[in-house]
C-alpha positions in Angstrom: -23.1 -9.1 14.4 -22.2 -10.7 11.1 -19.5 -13.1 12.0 -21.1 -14.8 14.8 -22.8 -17.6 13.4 -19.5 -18.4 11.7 -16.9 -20.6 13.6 -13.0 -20.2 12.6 -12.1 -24.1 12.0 -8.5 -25.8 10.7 -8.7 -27.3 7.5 -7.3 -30.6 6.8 -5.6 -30.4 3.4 -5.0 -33.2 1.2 -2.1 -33.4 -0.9 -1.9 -32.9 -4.6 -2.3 -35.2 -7.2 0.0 -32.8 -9.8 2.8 -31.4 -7.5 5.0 -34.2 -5.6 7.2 -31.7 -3.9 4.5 -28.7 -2.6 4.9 -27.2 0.3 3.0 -27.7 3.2 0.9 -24.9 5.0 3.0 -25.2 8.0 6.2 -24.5 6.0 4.8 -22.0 3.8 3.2 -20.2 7.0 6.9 -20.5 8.5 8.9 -18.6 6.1 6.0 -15.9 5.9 5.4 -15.3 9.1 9.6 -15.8 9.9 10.4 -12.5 8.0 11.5 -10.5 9.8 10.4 -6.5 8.9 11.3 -3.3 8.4 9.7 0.1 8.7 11.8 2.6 7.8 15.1 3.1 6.5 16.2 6.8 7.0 19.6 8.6 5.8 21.2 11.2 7.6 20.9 14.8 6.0 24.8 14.8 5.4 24.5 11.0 4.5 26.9 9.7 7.1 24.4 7.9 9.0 21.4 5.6 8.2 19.0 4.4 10.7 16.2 1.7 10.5 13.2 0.4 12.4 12.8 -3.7 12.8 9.6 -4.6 13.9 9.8 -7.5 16.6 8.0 -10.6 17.1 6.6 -12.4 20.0 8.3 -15.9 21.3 5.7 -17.8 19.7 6.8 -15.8 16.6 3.8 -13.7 16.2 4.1 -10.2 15.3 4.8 -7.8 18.0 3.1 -4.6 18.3 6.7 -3.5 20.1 10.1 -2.2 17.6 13.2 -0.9 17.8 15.6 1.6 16.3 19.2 0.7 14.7 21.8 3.0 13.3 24.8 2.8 11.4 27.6 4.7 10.4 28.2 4.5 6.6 31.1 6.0 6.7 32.9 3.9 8.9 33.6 0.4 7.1 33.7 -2.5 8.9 31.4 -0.6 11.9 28.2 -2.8 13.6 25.0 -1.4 13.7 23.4 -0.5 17.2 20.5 -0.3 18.7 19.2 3.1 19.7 15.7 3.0 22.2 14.0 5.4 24.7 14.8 2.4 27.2 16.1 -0.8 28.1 12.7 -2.1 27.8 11.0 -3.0 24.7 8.5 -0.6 23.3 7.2 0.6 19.8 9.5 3.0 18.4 9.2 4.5 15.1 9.4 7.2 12.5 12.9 8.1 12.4 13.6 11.9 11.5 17.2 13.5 11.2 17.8 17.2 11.8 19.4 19.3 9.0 22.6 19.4 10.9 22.5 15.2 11.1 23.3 15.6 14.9 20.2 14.6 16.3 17.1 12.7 15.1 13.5 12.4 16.2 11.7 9.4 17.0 7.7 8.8 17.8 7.9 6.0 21.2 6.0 4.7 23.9 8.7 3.9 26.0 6.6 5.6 29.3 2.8 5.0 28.3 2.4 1.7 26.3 0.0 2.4 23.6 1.3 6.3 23.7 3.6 7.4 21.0 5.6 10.8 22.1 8.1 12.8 20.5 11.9 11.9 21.3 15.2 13.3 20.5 18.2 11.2 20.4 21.9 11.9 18.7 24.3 9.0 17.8 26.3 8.8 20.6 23.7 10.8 23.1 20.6 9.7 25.2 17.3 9.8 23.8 15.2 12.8 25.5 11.2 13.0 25.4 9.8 16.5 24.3 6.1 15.7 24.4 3.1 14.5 26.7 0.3 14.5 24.3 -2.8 12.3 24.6 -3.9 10.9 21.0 -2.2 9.8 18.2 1.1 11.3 16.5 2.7 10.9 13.2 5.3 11.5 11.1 7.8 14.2 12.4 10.0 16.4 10.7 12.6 19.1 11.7 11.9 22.6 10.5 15.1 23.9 8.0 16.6 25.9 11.0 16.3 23.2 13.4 14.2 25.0 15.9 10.7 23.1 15.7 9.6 19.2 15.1 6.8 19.2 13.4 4.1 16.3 13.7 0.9 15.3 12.8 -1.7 14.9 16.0 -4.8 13.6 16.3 -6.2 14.4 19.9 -7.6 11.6 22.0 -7.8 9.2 18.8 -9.3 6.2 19.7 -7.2 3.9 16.7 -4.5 4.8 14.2 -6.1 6.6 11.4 -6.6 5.1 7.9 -9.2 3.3 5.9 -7.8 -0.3 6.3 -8.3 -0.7 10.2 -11.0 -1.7 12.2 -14.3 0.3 12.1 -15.5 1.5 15.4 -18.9 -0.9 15.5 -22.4 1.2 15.9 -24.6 1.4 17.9 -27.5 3.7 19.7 -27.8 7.0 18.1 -25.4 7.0 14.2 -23.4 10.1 14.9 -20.0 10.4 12.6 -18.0 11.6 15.4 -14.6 13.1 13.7 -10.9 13.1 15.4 -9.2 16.0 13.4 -5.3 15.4 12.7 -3.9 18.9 13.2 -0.6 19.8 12.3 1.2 20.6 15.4 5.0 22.4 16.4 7.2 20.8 19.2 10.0 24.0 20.0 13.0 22.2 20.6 13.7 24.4 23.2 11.2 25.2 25.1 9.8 21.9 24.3 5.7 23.4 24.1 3.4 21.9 21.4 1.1 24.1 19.7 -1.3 22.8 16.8 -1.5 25.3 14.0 -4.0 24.1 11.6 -7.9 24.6 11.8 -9.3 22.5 14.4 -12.2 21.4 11.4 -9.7 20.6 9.0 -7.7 17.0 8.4 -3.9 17.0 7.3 -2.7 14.7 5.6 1.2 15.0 4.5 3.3 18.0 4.8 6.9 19.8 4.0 8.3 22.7 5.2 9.6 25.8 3.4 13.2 26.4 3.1 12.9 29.3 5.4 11.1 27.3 7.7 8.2 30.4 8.2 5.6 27.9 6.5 4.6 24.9 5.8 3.0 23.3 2.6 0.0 20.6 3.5 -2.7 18.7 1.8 -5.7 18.5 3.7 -9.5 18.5 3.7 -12.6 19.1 6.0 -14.8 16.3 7.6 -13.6 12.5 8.2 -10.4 12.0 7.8 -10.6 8.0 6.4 -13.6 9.5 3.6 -11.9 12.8 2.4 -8.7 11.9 1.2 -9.7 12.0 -2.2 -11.1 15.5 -2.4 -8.1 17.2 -0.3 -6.6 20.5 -1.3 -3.1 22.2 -1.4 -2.4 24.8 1.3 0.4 27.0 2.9 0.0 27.9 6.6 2.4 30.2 8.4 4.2 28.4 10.8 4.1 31.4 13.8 0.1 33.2 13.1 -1.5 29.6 11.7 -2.5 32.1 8.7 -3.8 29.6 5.7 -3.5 30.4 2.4 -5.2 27.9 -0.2 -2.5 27.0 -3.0 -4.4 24.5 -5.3 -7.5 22.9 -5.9 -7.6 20.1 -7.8 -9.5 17.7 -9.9 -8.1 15.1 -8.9 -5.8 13.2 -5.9 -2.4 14.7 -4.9 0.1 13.4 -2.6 3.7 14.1 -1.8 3.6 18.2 -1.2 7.5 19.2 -1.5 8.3 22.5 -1.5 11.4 23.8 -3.6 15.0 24.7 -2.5 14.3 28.5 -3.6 10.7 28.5 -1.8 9.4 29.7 -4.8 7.2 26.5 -6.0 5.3 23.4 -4.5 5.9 20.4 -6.2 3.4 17.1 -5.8 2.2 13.9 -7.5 -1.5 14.3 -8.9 -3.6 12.1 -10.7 -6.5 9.3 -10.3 -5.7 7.3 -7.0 -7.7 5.0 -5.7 -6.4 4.5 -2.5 -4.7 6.6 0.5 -0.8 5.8 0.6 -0.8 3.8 -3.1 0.4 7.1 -5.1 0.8 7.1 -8.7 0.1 10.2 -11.2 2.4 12.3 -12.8 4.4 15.1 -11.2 3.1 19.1 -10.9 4.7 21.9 -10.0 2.8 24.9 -9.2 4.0 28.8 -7.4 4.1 28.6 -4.0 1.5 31.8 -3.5 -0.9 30.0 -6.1 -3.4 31.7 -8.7 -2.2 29.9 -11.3 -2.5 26.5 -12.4 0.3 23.7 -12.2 2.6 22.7 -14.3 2.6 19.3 -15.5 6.3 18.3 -15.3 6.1 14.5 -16.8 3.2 14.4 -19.1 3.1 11.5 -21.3 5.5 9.4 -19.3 5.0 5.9 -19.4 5.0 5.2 -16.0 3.7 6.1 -12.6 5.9 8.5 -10.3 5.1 7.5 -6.6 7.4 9.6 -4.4 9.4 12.4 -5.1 12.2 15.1 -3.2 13.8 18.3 -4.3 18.0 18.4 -4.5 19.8 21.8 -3.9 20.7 21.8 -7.5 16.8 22.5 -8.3 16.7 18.5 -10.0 13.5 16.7 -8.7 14.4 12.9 -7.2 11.7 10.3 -7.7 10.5 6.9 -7.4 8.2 5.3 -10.0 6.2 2.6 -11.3 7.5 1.5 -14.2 6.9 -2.0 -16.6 5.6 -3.8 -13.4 8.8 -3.2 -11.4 10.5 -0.3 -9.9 12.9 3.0 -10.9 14.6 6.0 -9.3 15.1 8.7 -11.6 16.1 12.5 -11.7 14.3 15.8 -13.5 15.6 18.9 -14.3 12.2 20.4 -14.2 13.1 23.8 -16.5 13.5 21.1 -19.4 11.6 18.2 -18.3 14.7 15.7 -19.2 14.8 12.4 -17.1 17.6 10.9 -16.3 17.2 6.6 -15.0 19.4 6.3 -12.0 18.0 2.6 -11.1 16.0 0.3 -11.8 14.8 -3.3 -10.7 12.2 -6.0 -11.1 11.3 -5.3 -7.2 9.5 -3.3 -4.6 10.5 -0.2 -2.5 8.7 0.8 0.8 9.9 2.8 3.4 7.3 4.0 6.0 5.0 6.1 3.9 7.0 7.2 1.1 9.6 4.7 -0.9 12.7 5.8 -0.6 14.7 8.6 1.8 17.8 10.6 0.4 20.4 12.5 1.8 20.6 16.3 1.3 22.0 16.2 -2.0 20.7 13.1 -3.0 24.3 11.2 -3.3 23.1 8.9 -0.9 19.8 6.7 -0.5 18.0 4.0 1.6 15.3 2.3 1.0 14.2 -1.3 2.1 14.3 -3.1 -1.3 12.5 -6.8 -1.5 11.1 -8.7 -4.8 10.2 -12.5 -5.4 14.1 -14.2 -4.7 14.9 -11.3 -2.1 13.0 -11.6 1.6 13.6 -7.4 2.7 16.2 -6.0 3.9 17.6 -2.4 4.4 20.0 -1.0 2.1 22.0 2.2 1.5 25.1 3.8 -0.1 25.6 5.6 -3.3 22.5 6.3 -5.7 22.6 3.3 -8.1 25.4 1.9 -5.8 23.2 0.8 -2.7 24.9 -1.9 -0.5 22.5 -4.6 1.3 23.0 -3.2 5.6 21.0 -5.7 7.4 21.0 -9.3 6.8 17.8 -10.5 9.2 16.4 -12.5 6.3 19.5 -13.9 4.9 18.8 -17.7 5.5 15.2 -17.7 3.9 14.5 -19.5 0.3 12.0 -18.8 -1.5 9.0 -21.3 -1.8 7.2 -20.7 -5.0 8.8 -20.6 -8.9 10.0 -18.7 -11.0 8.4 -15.4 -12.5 8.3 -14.2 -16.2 7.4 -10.3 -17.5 5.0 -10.5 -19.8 3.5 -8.2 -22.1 0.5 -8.7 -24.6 -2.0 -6.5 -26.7 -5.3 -5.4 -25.2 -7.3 -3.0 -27.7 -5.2 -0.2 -27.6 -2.8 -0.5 -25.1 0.4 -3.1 -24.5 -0.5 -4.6 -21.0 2.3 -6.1 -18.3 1.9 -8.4 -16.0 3.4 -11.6 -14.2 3.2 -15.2 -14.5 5.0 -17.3 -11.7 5.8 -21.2 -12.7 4.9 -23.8 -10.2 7.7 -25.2 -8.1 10.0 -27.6 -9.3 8.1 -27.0 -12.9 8.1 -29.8 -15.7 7.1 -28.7 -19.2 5.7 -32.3 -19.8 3.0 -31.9 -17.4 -0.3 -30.2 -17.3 -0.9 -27.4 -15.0 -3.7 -25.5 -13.2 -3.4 -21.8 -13.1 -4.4 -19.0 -11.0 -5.6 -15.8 -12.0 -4.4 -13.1 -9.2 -6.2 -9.9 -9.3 -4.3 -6.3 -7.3 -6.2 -4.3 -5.5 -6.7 -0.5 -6.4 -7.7 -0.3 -9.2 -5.2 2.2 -9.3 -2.1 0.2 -7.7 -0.2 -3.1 -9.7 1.1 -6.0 -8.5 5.1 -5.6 -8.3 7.7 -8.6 -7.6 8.0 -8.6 -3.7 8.4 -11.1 -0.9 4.9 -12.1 0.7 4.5 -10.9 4.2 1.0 -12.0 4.7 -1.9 -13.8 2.4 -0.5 -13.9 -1.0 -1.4 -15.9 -3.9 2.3 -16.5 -4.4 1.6 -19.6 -2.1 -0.3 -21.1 -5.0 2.8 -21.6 -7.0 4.2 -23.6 -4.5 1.0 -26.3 -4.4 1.7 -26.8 -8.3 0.0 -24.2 -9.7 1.1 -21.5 -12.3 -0.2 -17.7 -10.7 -1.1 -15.1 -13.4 -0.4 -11.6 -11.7 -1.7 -9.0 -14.3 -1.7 -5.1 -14.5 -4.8 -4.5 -16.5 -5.6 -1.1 -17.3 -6.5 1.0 -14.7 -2.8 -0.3 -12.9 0.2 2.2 -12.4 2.7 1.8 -14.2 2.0 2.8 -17.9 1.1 6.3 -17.4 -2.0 8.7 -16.6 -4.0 7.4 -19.9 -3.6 3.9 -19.1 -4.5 4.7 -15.2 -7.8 6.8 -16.4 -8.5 4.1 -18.8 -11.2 2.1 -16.7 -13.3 5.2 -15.7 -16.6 4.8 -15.7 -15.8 1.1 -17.5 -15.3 -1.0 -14.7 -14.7 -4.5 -15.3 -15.0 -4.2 -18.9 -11.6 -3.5 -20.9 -9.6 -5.0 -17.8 -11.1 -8.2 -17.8 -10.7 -8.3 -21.5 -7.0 -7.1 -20.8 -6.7 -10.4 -18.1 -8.6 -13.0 -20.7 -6.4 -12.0 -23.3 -3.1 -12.4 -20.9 -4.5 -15.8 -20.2 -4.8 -16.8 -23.6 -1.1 -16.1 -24.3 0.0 -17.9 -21.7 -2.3 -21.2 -22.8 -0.9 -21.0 -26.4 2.6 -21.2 -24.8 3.0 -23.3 -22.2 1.9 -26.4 -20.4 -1.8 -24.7 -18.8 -5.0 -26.8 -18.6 -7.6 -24.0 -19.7 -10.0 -26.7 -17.5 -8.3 -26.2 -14.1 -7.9 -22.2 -14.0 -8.9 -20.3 -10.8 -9.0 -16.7 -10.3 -9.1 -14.9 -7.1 -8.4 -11.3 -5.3 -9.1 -9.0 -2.5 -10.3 -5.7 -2.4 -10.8 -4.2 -6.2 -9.6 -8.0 -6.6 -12.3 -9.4 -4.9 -14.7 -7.1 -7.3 -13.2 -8.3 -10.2 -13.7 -12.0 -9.0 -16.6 -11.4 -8.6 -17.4 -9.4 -11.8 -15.4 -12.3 -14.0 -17.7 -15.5 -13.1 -20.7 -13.2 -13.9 -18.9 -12.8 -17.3 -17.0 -16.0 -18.3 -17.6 -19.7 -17.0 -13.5 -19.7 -18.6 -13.1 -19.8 -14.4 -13.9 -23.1 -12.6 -13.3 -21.8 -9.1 -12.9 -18.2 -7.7 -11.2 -17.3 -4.2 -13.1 -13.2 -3.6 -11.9 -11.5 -0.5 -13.4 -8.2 0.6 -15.2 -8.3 -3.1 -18.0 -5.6 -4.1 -21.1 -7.2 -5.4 -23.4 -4.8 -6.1 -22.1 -0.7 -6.5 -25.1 1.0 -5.9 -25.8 -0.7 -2.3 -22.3 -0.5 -1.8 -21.9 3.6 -2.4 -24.3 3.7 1.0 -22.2 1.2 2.9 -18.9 2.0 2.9 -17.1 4.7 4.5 -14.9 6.1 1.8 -17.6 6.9 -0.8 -15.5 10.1 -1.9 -12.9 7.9 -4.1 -15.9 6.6 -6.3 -17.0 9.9 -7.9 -13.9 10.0 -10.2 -14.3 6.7 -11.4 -18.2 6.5 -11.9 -18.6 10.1 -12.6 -21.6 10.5 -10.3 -23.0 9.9 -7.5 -25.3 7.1 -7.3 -28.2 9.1 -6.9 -27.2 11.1 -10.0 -26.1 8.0 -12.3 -27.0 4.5 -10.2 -27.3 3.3 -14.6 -23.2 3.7 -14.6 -22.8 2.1 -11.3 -25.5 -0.9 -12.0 -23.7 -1.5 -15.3 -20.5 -3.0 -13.7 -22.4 -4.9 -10.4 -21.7 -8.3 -10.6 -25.2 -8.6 -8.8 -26.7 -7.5 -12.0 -25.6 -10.6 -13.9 -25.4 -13.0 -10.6 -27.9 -15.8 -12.6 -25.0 -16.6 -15.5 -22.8 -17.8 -12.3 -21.7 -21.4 -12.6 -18.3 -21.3 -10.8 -17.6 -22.4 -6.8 -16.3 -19.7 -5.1 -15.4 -18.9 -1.5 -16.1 -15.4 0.0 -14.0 -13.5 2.8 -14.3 -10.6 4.8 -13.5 -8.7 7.9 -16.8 -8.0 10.2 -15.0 -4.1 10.5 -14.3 -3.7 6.6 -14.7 0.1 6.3 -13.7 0.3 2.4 -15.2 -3.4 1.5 -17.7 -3.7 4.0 -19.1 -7.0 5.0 -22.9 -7.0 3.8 -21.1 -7.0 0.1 -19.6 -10.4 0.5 -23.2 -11.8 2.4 -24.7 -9.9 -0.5 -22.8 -12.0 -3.4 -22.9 -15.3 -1.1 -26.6 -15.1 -0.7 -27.4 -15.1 -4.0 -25.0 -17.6 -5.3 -26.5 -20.4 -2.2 -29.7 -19.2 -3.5 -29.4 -19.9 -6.9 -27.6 -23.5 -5.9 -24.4 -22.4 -6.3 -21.4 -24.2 -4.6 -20.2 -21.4 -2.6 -18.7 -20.7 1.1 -18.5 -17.3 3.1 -16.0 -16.7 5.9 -16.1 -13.7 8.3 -13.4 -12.8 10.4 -14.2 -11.0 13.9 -12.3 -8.4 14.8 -10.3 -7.2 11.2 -11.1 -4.5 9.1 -9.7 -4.5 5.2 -6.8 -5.8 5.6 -6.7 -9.1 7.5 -3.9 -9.0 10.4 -4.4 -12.0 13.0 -2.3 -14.6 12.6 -5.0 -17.3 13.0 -7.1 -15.6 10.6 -4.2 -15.4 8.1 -3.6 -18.9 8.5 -7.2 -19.9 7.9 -7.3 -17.9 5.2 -4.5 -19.2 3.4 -5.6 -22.8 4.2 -9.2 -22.2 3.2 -8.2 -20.6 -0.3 -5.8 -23.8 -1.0 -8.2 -25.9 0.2 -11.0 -24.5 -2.2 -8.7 -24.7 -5.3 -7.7 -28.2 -4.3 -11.0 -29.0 -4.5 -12.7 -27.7 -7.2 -9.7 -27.5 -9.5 -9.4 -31.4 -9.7 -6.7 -33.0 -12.1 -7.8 -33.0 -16.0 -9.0 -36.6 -16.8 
């Protein structure tokens, strides 16, 4: 209902009086929406294999709701990669999973039901075979030790793929919360029968098996699956009665259950996350039967662990977040010694975790990408990883150069990022943007844009401040826990004290500086021109204007009770303290809002909320809704818009110094 009395229109741009050689939107859109992606990157158990999904686009290069499956032989040099598919037709296929023996792996596809992902086998040189004919939604499968069973997660009759950041199911008629349970379910091999072992009223999350393969570890929690997240628990459930046995419940989020080589512990990342699938925390370990509590095997470590795997030689692998860039490192968990096996100013992601690793953990894949490197899949030797694909060879990138930086914020040293314009001339005068993460609890790493990214900005002639204020991974647990119930207090101060180094140095007019964000962002745009009028025009997507309305909007109110303390009705003094609604009269600054109509995390009356009261009070200010998109905005017309509109708007208002 909210979007309808708002029209999509193009927006004619006019070209910049500071920046000769910018790009235009076209070109920019181009190499964006020319990337070609990965999904996974998976390596074979005896590391002689790695295969990869590339997601596909359509001829008129939008993106493709179809994939397809390569593999390659690592230890044949010189050897192509081929393509490995349910059929000769195109279809989604996904979520690559090797058996122990590295004969075989498992594959979700909808090569005989479009729109319905089964479970398929395939082997390297074999035909792929399908084992299932569920009706729902499945999720990533993995072989049991012995390699008897497949495991998967399944969510019967599911009307969308789960998660937060799609599309809410509109209401209407009665309010009911209907609930779609994802069970943990066992494909045999064999006989090739499904059975779901977890409690029908219960919602997994991730999972490992023992080394035995008799149980399996899982995180899960009752009710809605998109809300509970944050309050799930640790469990064990035997893999032939479904007996459950609770491990661990804890204070905070976990994620990443991995269950030792000797069965005897559970190892997992916990800590204060703000949202599903962006981990960061430190890493527990904790007996498998439970009773006691977990050890904490990285405290004081000043960075953010994000994914982690158990080696035969008892040594924990990880992934972590680490001086706004990226590291793989390996514990001896007895001793608690690290040793850095990589590191790089760049992103990992692969599928839901960041990295995969072959049995022993000589070899890794992981599909690498940062700021000068569009992604690609890569593989080899820990710290020796060779580039395998070569998709994305042929794009530049658009925008500047980036600098680390790292300033003093009351007590803590804060990192961030500051990109130069294109084509950048220190004898000039430069607008700047001020580019607020998500999260909180996430940061802003060096990675190729894929979609609306305030990256673009540097190529228009602008410098882009990305900053990790506190409350950002990467610094460790205290500097994660350090905006609790202190929103938009000591990380705006973090972000105006970043700025001001950069103004001191280098060639910024403090007139022409913008600020903009999306989710937590888009809060913290909004909560800035409430407390500065240092801004002269503001860009907030998916924002939150006012906390206390907001707790009974959304549909994810379990993640704000570690951060406020409360619930509103217990506290609504915390959660009025840091609503940028509460100051909306000292707002002097243009700024153009954005949605999704079906924003289940950010949802939509926030942004009319903020909008209505800046038009009321005679603010310059204009509000875009786009039909159809939940949190994250997907469509490619609406991306387009987007990213016109929010150039547009700092053309505008962010005019050349006189």
């Amino acid at each position: 209902m909210y979007s309808r009395n708002f029209v999509l229109t193009s927006l004619a741009l006019t070209a910049l009086t500071f920046g000769a050689s910018a790009q235009t939107v076209p070109e920019l859109l181009s190499t964006i929406s020319g990337t070609t992606l990965y999904r996974d990157a998976v390596v074979s158990q005896d590391g002689h294999f790695v295969a990869w999904t590339v997601n596909l686009r359509n001829p008129d290069n939008t993106a493709s709701r179809n994939s397809e499956i390569w593999l390659l032989d690592l230890n044949s040099p010189g050897a192509a990669a081929r393509k490995i598919s349910a059929s000769k037709a195109l279809h989604a296929e996904h979520s690559i999973a090797w058996s122990p023996d590295s004969k075989r792996f498992a594959f979700l596809s909808d090569a005989e039901d479009a729109g319905q992902l089964q479970l398929y086998v395939d082997s390297p040189g074999g035909q792929a075979h399908r084992l299932t004919t569920l009706k729902g939604f499945l999720a990533t499968p993995a072989w049991s030790p012995d390699g008897s069973t497949i495991a998967v997660l399944f969510t019967e009759n599911a009307p969308r793929a789960s998660g937060p950041l799609e599309p809410s199911t509109k209401p209407s008629g009665l309010v009911e919360e209907k609930i779609y349970e994802q069970r943990l379910t066992l494909v045999d091999t064999h006989s090739e029968k499904a059975r779901s072992i977890s409690p029908e009223d219960t919602y997994v999350y991730e999972y490992d098996w023992s080394p035995d393969s008799q149980q399996l570890a899982y995180t899960a929690a009752k009710g809605n699956g998109d809300n509970n997240w944050w309050v799930a628990r640790l469990f064990t459930i035997s893999a032939s009665s479904g007996e459950v046995h609770e491990v661990y419940k804890p204070a905070l989020q976990i994620a990443n259950p991995r269950w030792s080589p000797d069965g005897k512990q559970i190892a997992f990342i916990s800590g204060i996350m703000s949202d599903e699938g962006s981990t960061g925390g430190d890493i527990y370990a904790v007996p498998a039967p439970g009773g006691v509590e977990p050890h904490d095997l990285t405290p004081g470590r000043h960075s953010s662990p994000s994914s982690i795997r158990w080696l035969p030689s008892g040594r924990i692998l990880f992934t972590e977040t680490i001086n706004g860039g990226t590291a793989l490192a390996s514990m001896d968990p007895p001793s608690r010694t690290v040793e850095t096996l990589w590191t790089g100013d760049e992103s990992l992601k692969n599928g839901d975790e960041t990295f995969s690793a072959s049995n022993d953990g000589k070899t890794i894949a992981s599909i690498r990408s940062s700021w000068t490197m569009a992604p690609e899949v890569w593989a080899g030797a820990t710290g020796e990883w060779k580039k395998r694909t070569t998709a994305n060879d042929s794009l530049k990138p658009l925008w500047g150069r980036t600098e680390n930086l790292r300033w003093r914020s009351d007590d803590f040293e804060v990192q961030g990022w500051l990109m130069y314009p294109v084509n950048y001339d220190a004898s000039k005068k430069y607008p700047m943007i001020v580019s607020v993460h998500g999260g909180p609890a996430s940061a802003k790493k060096p990675s190729w844009p894929t979609a609306f990214d305030m990256t673009s900005l540097s190529s228009q002639g602008y410098f882009v401040f990305f900053p990790n204020p506190r409350g950002s991974y990467g610094a460790g647990e205290g500097f994660t826990h350090a905006n609790v119930k202190d929103f938009g207090q000591g990380d705006l101060r973090d972000i105006l004290l970043g700025m001001d180094q950069e103004i001191k140095t280098l060639p910024i007019d403090p007139a022409r500086i913008g600020i903009a964000g999306w989710s937590y962002g888009g809060y913290m745009t909004m909560w800035a021109i409430t407390q500065t009028r240092r801004f002269h025009a503001a860009v907030a997507g998916a924002g939150i204007a006012n906390w206390q309305s907001y707790y009974g909007e959304n549909l994810i109110d379990q993640w704000m009770i570690p951060y406020f303390g409360a619930s509103v009705y217990d506290n609504p003094g915390v959660y009025a303290k840091s609503s940028p609604i509460t100051y909306i009269k000292n707002v002097k600054t243009p700024t153009l809002i954005a949605v999704g109509d079906s924003d289940a995390e950010c949802p939509a009356p926030q942004s009319f909320e903020f909008w209505h009261a800046l038009k009321t009070l005679g603010i310059k200010t204009e509000l875009i809704v786009y039909p159809g998109e939940g949190h994250a905005v997907r469509q490619p017309a609406h991306v387009q818009d987007l990213l016109q509109r929010t150039i547009g708007w700092f053309n505008e208002n962010l005019k050349a110094s006189k």
